[in-house]
Backbone bond lengths (Angstrom), bond angles and torsions (degrees), N, CA, C in turn:
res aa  C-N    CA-C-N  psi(-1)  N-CA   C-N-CA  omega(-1)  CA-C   N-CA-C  phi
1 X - - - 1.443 - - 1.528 108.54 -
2 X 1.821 120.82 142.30 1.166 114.39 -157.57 1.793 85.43 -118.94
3 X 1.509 111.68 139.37 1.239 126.35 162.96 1.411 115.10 -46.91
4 X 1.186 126.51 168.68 1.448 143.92 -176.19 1.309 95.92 -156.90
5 X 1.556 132.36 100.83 1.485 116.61 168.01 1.484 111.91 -108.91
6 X 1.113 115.45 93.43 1.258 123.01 -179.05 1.493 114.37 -76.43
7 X 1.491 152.90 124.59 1.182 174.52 -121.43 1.401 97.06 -138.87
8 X 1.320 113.38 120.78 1.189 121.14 157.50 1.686 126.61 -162.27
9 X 1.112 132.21 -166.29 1.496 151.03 -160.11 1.548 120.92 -140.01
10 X 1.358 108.32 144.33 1.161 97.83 -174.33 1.658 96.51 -82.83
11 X 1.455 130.24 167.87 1.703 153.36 -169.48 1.975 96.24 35.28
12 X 1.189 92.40 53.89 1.785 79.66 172.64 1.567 77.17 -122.61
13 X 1.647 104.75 126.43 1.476 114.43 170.08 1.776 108.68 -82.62
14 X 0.896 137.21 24.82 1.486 140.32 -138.86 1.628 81.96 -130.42
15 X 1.680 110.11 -56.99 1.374 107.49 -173.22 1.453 114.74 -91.42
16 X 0.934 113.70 6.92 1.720 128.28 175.18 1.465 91.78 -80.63
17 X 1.553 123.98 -66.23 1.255 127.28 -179.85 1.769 134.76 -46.04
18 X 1.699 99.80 -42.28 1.405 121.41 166.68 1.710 108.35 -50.51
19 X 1.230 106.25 -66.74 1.912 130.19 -176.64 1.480 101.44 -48.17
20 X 1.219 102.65 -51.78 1.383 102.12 -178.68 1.715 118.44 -61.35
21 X 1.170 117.18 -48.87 1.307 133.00 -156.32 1.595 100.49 -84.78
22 X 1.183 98.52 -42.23 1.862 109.78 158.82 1.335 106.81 -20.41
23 X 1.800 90.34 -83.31 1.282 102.64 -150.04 1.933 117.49 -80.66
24 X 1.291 95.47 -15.19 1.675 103.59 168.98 1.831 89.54 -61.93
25 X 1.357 135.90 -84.62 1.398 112.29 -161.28 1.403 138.92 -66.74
26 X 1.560 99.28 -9.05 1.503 105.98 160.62 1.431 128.93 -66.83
27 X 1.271 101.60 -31.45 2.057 116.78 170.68 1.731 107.15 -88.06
28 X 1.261 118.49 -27.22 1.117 124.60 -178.99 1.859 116.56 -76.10
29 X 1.269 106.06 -38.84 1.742 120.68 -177.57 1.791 86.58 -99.86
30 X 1.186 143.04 -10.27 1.584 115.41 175.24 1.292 123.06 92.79
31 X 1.861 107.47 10.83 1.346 125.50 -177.48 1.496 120.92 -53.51
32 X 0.845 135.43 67.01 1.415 136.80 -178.80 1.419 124.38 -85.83
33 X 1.235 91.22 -8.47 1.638 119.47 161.57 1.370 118.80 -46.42
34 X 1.243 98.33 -46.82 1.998 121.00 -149.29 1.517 91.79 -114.77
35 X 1.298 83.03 143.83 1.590 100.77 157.14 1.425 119.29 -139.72
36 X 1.104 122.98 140.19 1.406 132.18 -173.57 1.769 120.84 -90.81
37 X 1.070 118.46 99.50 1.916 131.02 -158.73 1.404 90.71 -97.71
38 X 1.535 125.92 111.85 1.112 104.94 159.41 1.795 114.25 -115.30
39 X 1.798 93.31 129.98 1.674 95.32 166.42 1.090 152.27 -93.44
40 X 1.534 161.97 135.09 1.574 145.53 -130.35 1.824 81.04 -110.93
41 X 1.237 114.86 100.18 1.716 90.86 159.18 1.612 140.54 -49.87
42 X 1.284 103.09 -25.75 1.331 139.04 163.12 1.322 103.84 -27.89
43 X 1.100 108.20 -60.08 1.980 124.09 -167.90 1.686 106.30 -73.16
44 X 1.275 112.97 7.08 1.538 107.20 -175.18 1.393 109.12 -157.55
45 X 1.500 112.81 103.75 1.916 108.50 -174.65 1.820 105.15 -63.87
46 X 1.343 120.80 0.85 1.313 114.32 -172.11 2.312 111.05 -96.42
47 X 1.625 74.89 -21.07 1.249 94.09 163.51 1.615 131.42 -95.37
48 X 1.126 108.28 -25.80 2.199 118.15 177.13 1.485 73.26 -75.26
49 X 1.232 145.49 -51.56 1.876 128.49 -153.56 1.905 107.15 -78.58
50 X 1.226 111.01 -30.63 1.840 107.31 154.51 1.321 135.88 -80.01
51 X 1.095 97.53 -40.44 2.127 103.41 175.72 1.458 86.43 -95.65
52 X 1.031 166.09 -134.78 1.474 153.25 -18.80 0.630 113.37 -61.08
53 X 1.675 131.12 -57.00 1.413 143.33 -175.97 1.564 113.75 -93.94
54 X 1.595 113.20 27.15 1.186 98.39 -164.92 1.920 92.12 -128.46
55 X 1.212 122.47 -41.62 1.737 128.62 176.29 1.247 114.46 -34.79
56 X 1.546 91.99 125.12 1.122 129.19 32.27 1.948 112.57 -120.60
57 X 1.206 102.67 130.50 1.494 94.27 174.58 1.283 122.74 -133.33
58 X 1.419 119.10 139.66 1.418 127.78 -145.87 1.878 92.97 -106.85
59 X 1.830 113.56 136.66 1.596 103.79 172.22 1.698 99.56 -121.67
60 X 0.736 85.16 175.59 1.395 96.19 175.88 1.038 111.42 -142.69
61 X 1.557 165.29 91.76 1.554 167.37 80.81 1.647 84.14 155.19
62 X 1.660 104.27 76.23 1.232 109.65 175.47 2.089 133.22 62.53
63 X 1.705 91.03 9.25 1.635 89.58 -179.44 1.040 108.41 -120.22
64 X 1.517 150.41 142.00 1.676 126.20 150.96 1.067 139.26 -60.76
65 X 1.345 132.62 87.98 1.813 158.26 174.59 1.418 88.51 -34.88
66 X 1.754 132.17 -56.18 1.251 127.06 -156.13 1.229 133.20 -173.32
67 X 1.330 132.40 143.34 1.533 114.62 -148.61 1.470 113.43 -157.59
68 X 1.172 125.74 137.86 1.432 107.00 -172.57 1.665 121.84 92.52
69 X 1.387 106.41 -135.16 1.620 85.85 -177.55 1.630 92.75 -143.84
70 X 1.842 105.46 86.65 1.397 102.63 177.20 1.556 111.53 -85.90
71 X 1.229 101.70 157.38 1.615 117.24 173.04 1.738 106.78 -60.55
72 X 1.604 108.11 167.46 1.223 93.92 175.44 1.297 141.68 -68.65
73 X 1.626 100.66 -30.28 1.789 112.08 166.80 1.392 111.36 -50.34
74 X 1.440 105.68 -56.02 2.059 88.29 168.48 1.068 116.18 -63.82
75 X 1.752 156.97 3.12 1.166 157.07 -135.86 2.241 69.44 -115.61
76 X 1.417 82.37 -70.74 1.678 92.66 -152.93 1.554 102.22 -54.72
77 X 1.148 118.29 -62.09 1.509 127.64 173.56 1.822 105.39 -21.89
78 X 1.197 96.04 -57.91 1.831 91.32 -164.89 1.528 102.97 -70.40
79 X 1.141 121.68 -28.74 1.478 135.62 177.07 1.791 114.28 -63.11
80 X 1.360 117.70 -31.79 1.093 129.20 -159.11 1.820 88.38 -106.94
81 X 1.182 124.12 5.59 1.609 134.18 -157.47 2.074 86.10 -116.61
82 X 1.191 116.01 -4.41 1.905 92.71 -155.51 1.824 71.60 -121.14
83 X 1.224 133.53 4.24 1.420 107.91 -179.28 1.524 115.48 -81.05
């Protein structure tokens, strides 16, 4: 099973939207592959100083798959990229 570390904040509707949209096509396509990690940057000053201005952003075995506020075709695309 492959991580999903998705980056996020607490009241950022951006990463409410990402998490969400994640995880609707991962249960929706049968992803059992994936798992969805979500982290509070909040909880780590080494982390608010890399994302701050950047959440929500999704890695995958150390790369960023996605960032910001992609549509769903990039949602699925980058998803369909870690098999």
């Amino acid at each position: 099973m492959a991580d999903l570390v998705l980056y996020t904040r607490s009241n950022c509707g951006l990463c409410d939207r990402l998490k969400s949209m994640i995880s609707t096509i991962i249960d929706d396509d049968g992803r059992d592959d994936l798992r969805l990690v979500e982290v509070d940057i909040d909880s780590d000053p080494g982390l608010i100083e890399q994302f701050r201005y950047r959440v929500p952003v999704v890695m995958h075995e150390d790369a960023v798959i996605l960032e910001g506020k992609p549509d769903e075709q990039e949602v699925r695309q980058a998803l369909e990229a870690t098999d």
